[in-house]
ROFI-825471 format. One record per residue: residue in three letters; x, y, z of N, C-alpha, C, O in turn; chain. Coordinates in Angstrom, 2 decimals. Example, Ala and Ser with C-alpha at 12.3 -4.5 7.8 and 13.67 -1.06 7.14 Angstrom:
2
PT | residuo | n_east | n_north | n_up | ca_east | ca_north | ca_up | c_east | c_north | c_up | o_east | o_north | o_up | cadena
PT | ala | 13.19 | -5.69 | 7.80 | 12.30 | -4.50 | 7.80 | 13.20 | -3.30 | 7.80 | 14.24 | -3.32 | 8.46 | A
PT | ser | 12.85 | -2.25 | 7.08 | 13.67 | -1.06 | 7.14 | 12.90 | 0.03 | 7.87 | 13.41 | 1.14 | 8.04 | A
***
This chain:
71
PT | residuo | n_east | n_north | n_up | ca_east | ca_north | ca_up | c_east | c_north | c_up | o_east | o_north | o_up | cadena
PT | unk | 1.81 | 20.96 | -19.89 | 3.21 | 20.95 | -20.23 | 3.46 | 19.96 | -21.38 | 4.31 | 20.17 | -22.24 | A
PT | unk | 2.83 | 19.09 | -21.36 | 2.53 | 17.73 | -22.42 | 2.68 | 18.47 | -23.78 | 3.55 | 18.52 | -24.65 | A
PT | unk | 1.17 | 19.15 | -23.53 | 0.80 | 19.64 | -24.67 | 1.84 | 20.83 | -25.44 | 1.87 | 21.03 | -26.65 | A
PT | unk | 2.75 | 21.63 | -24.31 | 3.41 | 22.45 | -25.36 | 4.53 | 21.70 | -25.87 | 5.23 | 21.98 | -26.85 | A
PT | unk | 4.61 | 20.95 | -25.29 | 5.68 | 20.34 | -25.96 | 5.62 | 19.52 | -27.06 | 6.50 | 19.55 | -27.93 | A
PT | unk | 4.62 | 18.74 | -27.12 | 4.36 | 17.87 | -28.39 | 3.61 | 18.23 | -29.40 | 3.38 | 17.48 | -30.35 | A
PT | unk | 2.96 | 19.99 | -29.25 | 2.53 | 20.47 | -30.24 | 3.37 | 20.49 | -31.31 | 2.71 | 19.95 | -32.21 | A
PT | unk | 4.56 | 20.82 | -31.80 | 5.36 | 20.66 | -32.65 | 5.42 | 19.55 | -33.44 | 5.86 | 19.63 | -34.59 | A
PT | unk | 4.95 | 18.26 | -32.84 | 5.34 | 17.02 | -33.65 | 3.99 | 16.48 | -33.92 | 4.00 | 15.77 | -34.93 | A
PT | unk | 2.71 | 16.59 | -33.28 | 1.62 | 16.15 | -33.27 | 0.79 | 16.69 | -34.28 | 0.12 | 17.57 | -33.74 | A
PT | unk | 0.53 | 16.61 | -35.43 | -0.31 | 17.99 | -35.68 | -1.92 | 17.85 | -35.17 | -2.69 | 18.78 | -35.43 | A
PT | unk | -2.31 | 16.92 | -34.58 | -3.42 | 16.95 | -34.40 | -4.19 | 16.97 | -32.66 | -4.49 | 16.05 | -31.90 | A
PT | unk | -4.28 | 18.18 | -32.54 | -4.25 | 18.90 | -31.07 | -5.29 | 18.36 | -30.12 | -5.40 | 18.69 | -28.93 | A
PT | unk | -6.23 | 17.29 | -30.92 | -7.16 | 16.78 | -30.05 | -6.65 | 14.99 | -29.82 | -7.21 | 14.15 | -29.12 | A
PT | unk | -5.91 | 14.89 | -30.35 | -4.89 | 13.38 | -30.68 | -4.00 | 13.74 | -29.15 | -3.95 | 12.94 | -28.22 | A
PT | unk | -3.57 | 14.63 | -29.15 | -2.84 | 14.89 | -27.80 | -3.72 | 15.26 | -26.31 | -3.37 | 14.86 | -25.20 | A
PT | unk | -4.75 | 15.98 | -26.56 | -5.50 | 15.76 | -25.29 | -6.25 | 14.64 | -24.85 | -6.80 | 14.55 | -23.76 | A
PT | unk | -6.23 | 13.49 | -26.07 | -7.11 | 12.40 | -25.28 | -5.86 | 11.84 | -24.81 | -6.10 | 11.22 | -23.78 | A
PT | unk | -4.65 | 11.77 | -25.12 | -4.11 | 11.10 | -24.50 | -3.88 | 11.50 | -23.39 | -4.07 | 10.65 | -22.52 | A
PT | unk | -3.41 | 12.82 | -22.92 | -3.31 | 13.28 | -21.64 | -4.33 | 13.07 | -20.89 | -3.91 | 12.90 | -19.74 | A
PT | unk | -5.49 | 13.00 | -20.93 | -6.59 | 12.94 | -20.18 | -6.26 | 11.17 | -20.35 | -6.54 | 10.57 | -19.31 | A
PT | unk | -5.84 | 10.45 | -21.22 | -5.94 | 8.84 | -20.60 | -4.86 | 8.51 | -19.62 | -4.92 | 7.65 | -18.74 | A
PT | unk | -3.65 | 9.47 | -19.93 | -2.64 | 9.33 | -19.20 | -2.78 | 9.96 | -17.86 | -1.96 | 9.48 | -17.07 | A
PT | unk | -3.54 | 10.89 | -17.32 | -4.01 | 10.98 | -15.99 | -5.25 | 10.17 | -15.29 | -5.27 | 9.95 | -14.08 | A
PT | unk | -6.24 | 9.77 | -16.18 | -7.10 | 8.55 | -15.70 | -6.34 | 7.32 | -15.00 | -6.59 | 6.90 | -13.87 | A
PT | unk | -5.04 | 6.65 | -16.19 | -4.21 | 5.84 | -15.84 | -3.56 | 5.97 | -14.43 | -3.56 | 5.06 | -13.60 | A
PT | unk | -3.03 | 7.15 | -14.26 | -2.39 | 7.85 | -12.80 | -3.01 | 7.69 | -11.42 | -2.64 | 7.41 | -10.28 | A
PT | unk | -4.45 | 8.11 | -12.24 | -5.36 | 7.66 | -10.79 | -5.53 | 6.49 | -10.62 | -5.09 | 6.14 | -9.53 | A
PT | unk | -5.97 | 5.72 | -11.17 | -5.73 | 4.19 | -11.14 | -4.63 | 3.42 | -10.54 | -4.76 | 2.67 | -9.57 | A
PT | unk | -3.28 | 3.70 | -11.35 | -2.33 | 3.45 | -10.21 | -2.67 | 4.28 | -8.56 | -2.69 | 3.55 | -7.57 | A
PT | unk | -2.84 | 5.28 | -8.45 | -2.63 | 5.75 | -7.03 | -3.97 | 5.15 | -6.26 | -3.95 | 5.03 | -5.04 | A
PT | unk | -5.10 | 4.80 | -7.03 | -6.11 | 4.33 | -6.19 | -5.56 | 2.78 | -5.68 | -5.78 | 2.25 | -4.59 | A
PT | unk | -4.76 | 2.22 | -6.85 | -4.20 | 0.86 | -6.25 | -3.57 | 0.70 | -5.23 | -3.70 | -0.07 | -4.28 | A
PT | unk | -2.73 | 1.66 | -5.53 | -1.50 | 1.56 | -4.14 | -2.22 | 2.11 | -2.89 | -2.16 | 1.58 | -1.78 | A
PT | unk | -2.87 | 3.17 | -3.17 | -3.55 | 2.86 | -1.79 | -4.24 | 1.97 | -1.55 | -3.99 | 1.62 | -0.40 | A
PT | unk | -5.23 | 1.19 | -2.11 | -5.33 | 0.00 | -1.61 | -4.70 | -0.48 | -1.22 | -4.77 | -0.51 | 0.01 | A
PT | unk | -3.63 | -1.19 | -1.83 | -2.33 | -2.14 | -1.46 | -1.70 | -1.59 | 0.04 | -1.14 | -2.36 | 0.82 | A
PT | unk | -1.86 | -0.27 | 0.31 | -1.23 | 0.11 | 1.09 | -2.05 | -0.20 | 2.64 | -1.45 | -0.32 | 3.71 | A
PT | unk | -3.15 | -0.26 | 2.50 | -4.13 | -0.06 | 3.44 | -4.17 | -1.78 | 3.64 | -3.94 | -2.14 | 4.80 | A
PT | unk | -4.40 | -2.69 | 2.80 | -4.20 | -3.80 | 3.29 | -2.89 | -3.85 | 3.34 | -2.89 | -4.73 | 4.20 | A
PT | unk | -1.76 | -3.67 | 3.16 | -0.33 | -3.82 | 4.34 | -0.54 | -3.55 | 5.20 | -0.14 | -4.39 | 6.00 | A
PT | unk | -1.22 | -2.39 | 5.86 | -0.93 | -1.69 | 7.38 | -1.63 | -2.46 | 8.05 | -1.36 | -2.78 | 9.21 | A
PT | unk | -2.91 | -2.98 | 7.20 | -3.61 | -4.01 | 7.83 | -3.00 | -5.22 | 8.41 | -3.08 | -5.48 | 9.61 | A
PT | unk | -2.54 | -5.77 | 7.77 | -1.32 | -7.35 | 7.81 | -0.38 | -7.00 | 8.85 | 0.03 | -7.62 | 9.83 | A
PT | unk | -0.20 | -6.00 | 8.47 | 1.42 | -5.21 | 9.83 | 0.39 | -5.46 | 11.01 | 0.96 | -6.19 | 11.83 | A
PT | unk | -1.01 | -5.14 | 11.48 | -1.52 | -4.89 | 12.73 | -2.01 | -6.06 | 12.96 | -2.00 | -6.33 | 14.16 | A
PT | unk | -2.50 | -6.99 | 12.17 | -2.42 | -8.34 | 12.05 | -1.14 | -8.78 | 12.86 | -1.27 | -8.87 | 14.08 | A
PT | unk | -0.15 | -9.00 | 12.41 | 1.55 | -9.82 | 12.82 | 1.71 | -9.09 | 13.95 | 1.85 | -9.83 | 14.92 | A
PT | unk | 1.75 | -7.83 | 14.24 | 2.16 | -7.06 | 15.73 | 1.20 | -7.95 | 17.04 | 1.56 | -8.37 | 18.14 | A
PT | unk | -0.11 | -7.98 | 16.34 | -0.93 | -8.47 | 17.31 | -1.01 | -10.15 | 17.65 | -1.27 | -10.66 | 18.74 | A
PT | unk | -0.79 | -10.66 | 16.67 | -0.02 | -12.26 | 16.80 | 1.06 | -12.21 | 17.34 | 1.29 | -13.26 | 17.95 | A
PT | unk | 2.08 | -11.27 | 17.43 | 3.53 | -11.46 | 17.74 | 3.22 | -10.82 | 19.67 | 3.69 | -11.25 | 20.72 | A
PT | unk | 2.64 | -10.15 | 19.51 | 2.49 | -9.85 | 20.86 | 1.71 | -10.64 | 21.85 | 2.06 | -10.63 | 23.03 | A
PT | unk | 0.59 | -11.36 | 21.44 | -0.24 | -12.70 | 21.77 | 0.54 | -14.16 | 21.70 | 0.07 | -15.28 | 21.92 | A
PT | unk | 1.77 | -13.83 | 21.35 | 2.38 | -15.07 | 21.43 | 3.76 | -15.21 | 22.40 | 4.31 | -16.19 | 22.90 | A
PT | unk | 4.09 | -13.59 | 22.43 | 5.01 | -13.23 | 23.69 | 3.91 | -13.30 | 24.99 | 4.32 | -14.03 | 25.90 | A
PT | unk | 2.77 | -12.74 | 25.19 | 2.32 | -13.13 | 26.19 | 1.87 | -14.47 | 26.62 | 1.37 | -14.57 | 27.73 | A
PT | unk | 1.98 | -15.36 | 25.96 | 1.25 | -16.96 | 26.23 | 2.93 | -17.56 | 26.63 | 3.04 | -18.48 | 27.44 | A
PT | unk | 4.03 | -17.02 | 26.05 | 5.32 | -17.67 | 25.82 | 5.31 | -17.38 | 28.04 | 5.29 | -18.11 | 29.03 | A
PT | unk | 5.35 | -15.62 | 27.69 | 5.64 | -15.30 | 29.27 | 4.70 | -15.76 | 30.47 | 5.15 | -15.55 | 31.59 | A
PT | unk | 3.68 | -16.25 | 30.39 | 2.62 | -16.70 | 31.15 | 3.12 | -18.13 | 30.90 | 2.73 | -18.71 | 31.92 | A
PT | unk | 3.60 | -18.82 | 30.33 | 4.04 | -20.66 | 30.06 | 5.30 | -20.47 | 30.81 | 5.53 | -21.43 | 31.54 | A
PT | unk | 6.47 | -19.22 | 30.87 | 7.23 | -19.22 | 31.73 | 7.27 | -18.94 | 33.23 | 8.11 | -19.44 | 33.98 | A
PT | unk | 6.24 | -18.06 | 33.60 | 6.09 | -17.86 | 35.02 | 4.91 | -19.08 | 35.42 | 4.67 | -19.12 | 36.63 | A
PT | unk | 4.27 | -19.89 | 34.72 | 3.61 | -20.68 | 35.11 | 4.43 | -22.12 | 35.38 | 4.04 | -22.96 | 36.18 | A
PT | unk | 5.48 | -22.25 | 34.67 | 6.72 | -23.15 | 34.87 | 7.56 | -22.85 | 36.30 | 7.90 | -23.64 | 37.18 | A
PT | unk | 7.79 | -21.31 | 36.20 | 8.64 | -21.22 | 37.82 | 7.62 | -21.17 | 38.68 | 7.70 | -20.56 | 39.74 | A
PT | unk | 6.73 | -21.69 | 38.35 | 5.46 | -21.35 | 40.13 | 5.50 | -22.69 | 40.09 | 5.63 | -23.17 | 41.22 | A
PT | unk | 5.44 | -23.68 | 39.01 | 5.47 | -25.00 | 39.47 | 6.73 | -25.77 | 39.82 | 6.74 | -26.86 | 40.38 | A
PT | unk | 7.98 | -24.97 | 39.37 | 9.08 | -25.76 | 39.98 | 9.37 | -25.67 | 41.69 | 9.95 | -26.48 | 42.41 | A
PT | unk | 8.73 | -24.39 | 42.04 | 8.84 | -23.90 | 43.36 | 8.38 | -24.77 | 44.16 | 8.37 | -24.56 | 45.38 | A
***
């Protein structure tokens, strides 16, 4: 689609396919990043869920271990 369109202004038809071919190399690059990026977030998220939940259970075990000793 690139190409029909900028045939008109480009005259040089191999000047326009390297760029398209750099401009989809570029594309993948971004999308290989973000998935990275993405995969270490979900990572970090299962990280914090699992701290946050290891810290509600020590909180609730420090509380029923408090009412067994006030008893």
């Amino acid at each position: 689609m690139t190409h029909y369109y900028l045939k008109d202004y480009v005259p040089d038809q191999e000047f326009i396919m390297q760029a398209v071919h750099k401009l989809d190399r570029m594309k993948e690059e971004v999308y290989e990043v973000a998935r990275h990026d993405r995969k270490q977030i979900e990572r970090e998220i299962e990280d914090l869920d699992e701290n946050y939940y290891r810290a509600i259970r020590t909180l609730s075990d420090q509380e029923s271990a408090k009412k067994e000793s006030d008893f």
